[in-house]
C-alpha positions, 0 to 999 in steps of 0.5 A: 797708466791704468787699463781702464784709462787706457782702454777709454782713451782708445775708445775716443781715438777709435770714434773722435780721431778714426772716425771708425764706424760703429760696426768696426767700434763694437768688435774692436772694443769688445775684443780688447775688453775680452783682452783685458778680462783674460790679462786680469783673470789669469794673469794679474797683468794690465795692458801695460805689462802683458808681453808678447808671449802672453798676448801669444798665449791669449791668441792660443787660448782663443784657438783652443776654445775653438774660435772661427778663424775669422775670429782669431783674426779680427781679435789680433788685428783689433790687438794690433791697432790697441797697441799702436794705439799705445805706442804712439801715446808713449804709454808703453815703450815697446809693442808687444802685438808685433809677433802676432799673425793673422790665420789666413785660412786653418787655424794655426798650431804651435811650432814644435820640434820633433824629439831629435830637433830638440836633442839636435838644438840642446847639443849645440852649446859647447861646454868649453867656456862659460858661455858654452856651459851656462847656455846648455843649462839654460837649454837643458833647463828650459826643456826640462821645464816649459817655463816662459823665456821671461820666468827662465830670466827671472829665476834666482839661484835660491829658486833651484833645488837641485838635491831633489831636482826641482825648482820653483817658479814664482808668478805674480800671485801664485808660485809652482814647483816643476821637476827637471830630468837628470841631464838638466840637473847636471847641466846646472850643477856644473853651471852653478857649482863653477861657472856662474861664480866666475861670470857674475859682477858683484858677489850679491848678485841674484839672478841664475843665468847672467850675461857675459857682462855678469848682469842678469840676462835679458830676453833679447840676449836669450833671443839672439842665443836660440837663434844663433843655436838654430842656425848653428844646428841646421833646423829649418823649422823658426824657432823662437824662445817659445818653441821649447815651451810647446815642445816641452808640452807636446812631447809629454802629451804624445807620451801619456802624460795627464794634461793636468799636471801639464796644465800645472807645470805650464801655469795656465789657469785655464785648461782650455790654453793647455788643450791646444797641445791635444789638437796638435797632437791629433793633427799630427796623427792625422798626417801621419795616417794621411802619408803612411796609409794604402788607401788614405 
């Protein structure tokens, strides 16, 4: 279904089936097109196929720009019902607005690890089978770079140089190149060269990382490896497949790096989703002062 169709069906349920009020009609419908304005801007995405971590990543973008919390809040709770809305009409199997939370009073920053957590998180993995071996590289390589859970699953082995230590990421309409640090390169050196050709299923298979079924993995496999890893690490902070990716970003802000190659790597289009990671790290400062200052 197109956006434009859905998006006029929601309008009707909104008048003809809740019988919302006019004030409630006008902010729900000019949040959902303001939704589907950034999907189609920066993304290429309908309705349809946008994610949870790209609804994440609009909600991000809304706080970077400096949007009252009562704004992020209404947006997501318009967000929300949108994609009830489409559940219940079977226009999309599963909804992506599930992992969106409200502010309840300061504006929410990302969850990052401290540089010892992601060390304490990236040890987990025990290379002593193939399993443990194509864990760390997927770790070590989703660290390395900040890409999204769902472009790491996408990767083919033919998208990994790893003779100058780089690999491209293809979107929908544009593609970049990021670099990977030496132990990520030779996580998936060991992974690629003898590991992977004994777990794939067929021989023409082109996916990087595969299950253990030896078909590519899917991001619930992924989900439930993090998360077992988590665990095993005895890291309180929650941990999702996005946490590395805001990690990824903050450590490099906290340690000079030009926020628009970050920018770049990360494949905002808008500087505005990039500079969040700033305030996080200003916030950081803040408690930081607050706690070790005499008269603070």
């Amino acid at each position: 279904m197109k956006s434009t169709e859905s998006y006029a069906k929601y309008e009707a349920y909104l008048r003809d089936v809740k019988k919302s009020s006019e004030n409630t009609l006008s902010s729900y419908l000019r949040d959902i097109r303001q939704l589907g304005d950034y999907l189609e801007t920066h993304m290429d995405f309908t309705f349809e196929e946008a994610d949870s971590e790209t609804l994440s990543d609009y909600i991000s973008a809304l706080r970077a720009q400096g949007k009252s919390v009562a704004t992020v809040s209404r947006s997501i709770a318009s967000i929300k019902s949108f994609y009830s809305f489409l559940l219940s009409e079977g226009t999309i199997s599963l909804n992506p607005s599930l992992v969106l939370v409200p502010d309840k009073s300061a504006q929410k920053l990302p969850q990052i690890l401290t540089s010892r957590e992601v060390e304490l998180l990236l040890e987990q993995p025990e290379c002593v089978d193939a399993k443990g071996y194509r864990d760390r590289a997927m770790l070590e390589l989703l660290y390395a770079t900040g890409i999204r859970v769902s472009e790491l699953i996408a990767l083919n082995v033919s998208d990994i140089n790893l003779s100058v230590g780089i690999i491209t990421c293809r979107g929908r309409d544009r593609e970049r190149a990021i670099p990977l640090y030496n132990r990520a390169i030779k996580a998936l050196t060991e992974y690629i060269d003898f590991v992977r050709p004994q777990m794939i299923l067929h021989q023409d298979e082109t996916a990087l990382f595969v299950n253990m079924s030896g078909e590519r993995m899917s991001r619930q496999g992924f989900w439930k490896l993090i998360k077992s890893y988590q665990a095993k690490a005895g890291i309180e902070k929650t941990i999702t497949p996005h946490t590395l990716r805001h990690s990824f970003a903050a450590h490099l802000l906290e340690n000079g790096a030009d926020i628009h190659a970050i920018q770049e790597m990360l494949g905002h289009a808008d500087i505005s989703s990039t500079q969040i990671y700033s305030h996080l790290i200003k916030k950081q400062l803040k408690d930081v002062y607050n706690k070790a200052h005499p008269r603070a």
